[in-house]
C-alpha positions in Angstrom: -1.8 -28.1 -2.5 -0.8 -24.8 -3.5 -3.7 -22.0 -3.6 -3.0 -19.3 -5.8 -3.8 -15.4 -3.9 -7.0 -15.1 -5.4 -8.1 -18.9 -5.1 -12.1 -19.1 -4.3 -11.4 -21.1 -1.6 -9.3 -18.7 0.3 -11.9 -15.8 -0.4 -15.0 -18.2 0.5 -13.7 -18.2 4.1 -13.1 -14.8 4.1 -8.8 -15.2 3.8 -6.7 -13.0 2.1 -2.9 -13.8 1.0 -1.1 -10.2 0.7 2.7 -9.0 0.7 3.6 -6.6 3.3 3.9 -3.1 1.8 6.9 -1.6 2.3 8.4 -4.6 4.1 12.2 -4.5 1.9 12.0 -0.8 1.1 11.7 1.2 5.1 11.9 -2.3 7.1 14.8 -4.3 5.9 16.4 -4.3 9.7 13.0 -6.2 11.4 12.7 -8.7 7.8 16.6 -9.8 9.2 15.1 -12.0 12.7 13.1 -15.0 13.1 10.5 -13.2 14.5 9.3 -13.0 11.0 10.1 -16.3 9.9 7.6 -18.3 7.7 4.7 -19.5 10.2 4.9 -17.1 12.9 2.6 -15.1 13.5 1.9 -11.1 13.1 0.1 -8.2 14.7 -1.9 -6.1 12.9 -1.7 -2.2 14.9 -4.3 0.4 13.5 -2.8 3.5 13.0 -5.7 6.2 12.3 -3.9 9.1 13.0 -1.2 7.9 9.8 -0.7 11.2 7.6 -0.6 9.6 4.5 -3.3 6.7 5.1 -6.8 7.3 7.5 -6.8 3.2 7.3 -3.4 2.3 8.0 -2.7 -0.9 9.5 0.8 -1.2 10.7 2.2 -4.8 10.9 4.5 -6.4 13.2 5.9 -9.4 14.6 3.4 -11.1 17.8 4.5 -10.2 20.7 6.4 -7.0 20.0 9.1 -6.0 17.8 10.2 -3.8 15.2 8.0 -2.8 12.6 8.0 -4.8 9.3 5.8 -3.0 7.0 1.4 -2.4 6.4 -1.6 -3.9 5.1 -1.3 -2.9 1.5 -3.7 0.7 1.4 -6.6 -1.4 -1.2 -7.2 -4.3 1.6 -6.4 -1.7 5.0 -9.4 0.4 3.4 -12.1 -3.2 3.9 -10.1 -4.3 7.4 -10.0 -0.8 8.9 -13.5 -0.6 10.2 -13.4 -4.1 11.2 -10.0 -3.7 13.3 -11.9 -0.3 14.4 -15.1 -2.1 15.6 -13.1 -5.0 17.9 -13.6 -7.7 15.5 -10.6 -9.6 15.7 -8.0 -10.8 12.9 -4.9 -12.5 12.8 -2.4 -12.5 10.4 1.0 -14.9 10.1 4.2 -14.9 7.5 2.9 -17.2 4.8 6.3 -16.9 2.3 9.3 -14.9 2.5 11.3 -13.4 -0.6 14.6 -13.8 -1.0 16.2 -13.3 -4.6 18.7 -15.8 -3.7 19.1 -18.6 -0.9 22.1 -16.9 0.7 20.4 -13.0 0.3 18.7 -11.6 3.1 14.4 -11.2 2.8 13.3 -8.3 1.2 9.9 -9.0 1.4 6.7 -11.1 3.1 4.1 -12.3 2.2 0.9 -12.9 4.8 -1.9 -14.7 5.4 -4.8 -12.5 6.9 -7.9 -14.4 8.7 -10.9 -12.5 10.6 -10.2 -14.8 13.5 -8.6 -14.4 17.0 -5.7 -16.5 16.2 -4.2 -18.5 13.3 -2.5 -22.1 13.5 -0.9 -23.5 10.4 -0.9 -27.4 11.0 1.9 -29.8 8.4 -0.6 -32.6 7.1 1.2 -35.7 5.8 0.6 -36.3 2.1 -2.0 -38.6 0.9 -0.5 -42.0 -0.1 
């Protein structure tokens, strides 16, 4: 079933469903390949020494790649420390945005999950 961003159940396990800041704006080039497809997953790169942003958390696709955008600044400021301190979190394309079929993405949006690695599984519909 669809769970809204701020659904009690995503926050009671500690998930957070975010766009990626600045994804269609300074990115567009890395939205254009698969590697950012709905269900793959991301990397999530600290980036202290960001002039703008102490927190920053850079994000792009697993296993390398071109940049496609950052933790929006209100939810890098709560992961920072974490990400500083080794705990580990995954993150993985959730939606894309498109303002038609045909356009190119000009956006993401991600799941985040303080876990080593994230595994979105299809489960048949009840009958």
């Amino acid at each position: 079933r669809y769970l809204a961003r701020d659904a009690p159940e995503l926050a009671a396990r500690g998930l957070h469903v975010v766009g990626v800041a600045g994804a269609g704006s300074h990115h567009a080039n890395a939205l254009a390949t698969e590697a950012v497809a709905p269900g793959r997953p991301l990397e999530l790169r600290r980036d202290p020494d960001n002039p703008h942003d102490a927190n920053a958390i850079a994000v792009h696709p697993a296993g390398g790649g071109e940049q496609v955008g950052w933790v929006p600044r209100e939810l890098a400021a709560e992961l920072a420390a974490e990400l500083d301190a080794g705990r580990p979190w995954s993150a993985l394309v959730l939606r894309e945005q498109r303002r038609s079929p045909r356009d190119a993405r000009h956006g993401l949006t991600m799941l985040l999950a303080p876990a080593a690695e994230l595994d979105l599984r299809v489960t048949p519909p009840a009958r």
